[in-house]
N, C-alpha and C positions, 0 to 999 in steps of 0.2 A: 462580521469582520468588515471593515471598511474597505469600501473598494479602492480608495489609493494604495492601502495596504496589499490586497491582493493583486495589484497590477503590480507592482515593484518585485514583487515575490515571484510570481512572476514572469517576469523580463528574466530574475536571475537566474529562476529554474531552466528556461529555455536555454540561455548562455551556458550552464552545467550542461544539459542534454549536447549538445553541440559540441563540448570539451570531453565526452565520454562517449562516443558514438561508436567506439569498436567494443565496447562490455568489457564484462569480467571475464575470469578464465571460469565459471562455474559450473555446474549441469545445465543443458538445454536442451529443449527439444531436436530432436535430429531433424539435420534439413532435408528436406522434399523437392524434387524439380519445380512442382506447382504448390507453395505455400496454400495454406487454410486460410479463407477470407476471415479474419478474425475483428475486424474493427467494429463489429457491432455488438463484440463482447460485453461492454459495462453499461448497454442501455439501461437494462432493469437495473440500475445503480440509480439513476438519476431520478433527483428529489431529495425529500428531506428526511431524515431519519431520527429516531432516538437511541441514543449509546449507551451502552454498559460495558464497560473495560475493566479489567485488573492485568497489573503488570509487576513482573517479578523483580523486587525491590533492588536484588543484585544478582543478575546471571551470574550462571558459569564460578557460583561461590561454594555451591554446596549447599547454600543456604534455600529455606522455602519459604517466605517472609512475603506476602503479595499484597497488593496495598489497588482499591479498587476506585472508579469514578463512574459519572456517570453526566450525560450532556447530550449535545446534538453532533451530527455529520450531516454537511449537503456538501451536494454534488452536484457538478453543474458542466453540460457540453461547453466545449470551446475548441476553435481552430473546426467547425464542423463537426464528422462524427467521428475524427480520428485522435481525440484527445480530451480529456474531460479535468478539473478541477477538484480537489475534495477539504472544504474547511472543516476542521477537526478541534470540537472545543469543547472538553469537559474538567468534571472539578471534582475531589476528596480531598478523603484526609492530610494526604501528600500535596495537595497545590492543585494547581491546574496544567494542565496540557493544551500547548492551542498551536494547532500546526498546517498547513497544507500540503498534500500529496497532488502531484503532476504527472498525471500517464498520461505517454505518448504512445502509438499506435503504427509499427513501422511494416508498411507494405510487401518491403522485400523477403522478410520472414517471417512475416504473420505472426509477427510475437508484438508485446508492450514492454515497455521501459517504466518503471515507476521509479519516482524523483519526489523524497520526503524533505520538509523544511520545517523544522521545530523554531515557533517565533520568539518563546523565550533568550533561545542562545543564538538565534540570526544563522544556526547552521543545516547546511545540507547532508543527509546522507548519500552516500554512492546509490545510484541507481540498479536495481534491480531487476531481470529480465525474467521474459515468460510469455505464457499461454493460458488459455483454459481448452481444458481436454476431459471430455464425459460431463460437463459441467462445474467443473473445479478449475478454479486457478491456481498456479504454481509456479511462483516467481524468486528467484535465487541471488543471491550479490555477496557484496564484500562488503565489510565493515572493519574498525577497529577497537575493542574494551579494552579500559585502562592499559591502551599499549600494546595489545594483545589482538593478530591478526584473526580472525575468527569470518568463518561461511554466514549466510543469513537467507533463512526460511522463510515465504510468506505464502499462506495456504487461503484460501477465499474458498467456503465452504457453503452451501446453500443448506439451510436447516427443514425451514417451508418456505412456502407462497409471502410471508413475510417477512421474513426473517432471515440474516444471516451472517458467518461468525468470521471474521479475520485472528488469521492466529500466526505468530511471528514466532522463531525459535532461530535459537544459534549453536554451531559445530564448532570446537575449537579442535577437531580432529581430520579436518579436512571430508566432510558430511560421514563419517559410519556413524556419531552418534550425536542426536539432536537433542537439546535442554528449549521447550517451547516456554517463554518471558512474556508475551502479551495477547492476549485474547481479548477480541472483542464482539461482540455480537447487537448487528443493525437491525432496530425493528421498523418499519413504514410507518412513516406517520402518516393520519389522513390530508393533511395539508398539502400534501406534496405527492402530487400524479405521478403514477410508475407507467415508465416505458417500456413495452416488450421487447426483449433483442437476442439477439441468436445467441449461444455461448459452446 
């Protein structure tokens, strides 16, 4: 991804973060007098990866039709260690996907904000919030399908020492019942040195 490109992506992401700083109304972590030092969450993230995705062609239809890709993710620190970058770019049958994800890293609650930007359609999703707790991250938000208010899941799973799987799902019942739409699972590539970090 060129980096004029990710610099303008961006500026916008941060402008979003800024216009969205109270959240959703969704599930969170309960708050604590003394938040979790949580900012050193997504160290082991950084560097290069190889991706295997498949995503369900149409949530929330009934339908089980999932259509798969396969590419890279890197990740990359920025703003220090309270915020990191992630270019997202793989390719099948269905086309390609090439997007960046913006976590931000907020002090006061010890939680992250992730801010997706798909570069095909120039748009933003709502930002998501969350934790990792026992090693798992679990991050909640809002979206809209075809018109259609709907919850949004995103689970960060460690499988091994190499590997591991992001899986998205969506409630249009207000979370009792989740349809999980995208799975993806990161393997380390050796080009790209993994950081140790707390989670």
């Amino acid at each position: 991804m060129k980096p004029l490109v990710v610099a303008v992506v961006l500026s916008a992401l941060l402008a979003v973060v800024q216009a969205n700083a109270a959240g959703p109304d969704v599930p969170a972590a309960s708050p604590s007098a003394v938040p979790r030092d949580g900012q050193h969450d997504f160290d082991w993230e950084i560097g290069n990866w190889d991706t295997h995705l498949k995503r369900l062609r149409e949530p929330l239809s009934g339908k089980t039709d999932w259509v798969e890709y396969t590419g890279t993710s890197v990740v990359k620190p920025v703003i220090g260690a309270r915020a990191n970058l992630v270019e997202l770019d793989v390719r099948g049958s269905a086309g390609r996907i090439a997007g960046v994800s913006l976590r931000l890293y907020q002090p006061a609650s010890g939680q992250w904000t992730l801010h997706f930007a798909n570069l095909a359609n120039g748009l933003m999703t709502d930002p998501m919030h969350g934790a990792f707790k026992d090693g798992q991250g679990s991050f909640y938000g809002r979206d809209t399908l075809n018109g259609r208010a709907v919850l949004v899941r995103f689970l960060i799973v460690p499988i091994d020492a190499a590997r591991w799987r992001f899986e998205q799902a969506y409630s249009a019942d207000g979370g009792q019942r989740w349809e999980t739409n995208w799975i993806a699972v990161d393997t380390r590539r050796n080009d790209g040195p993994a950081k140790a970090g707390r989670r």
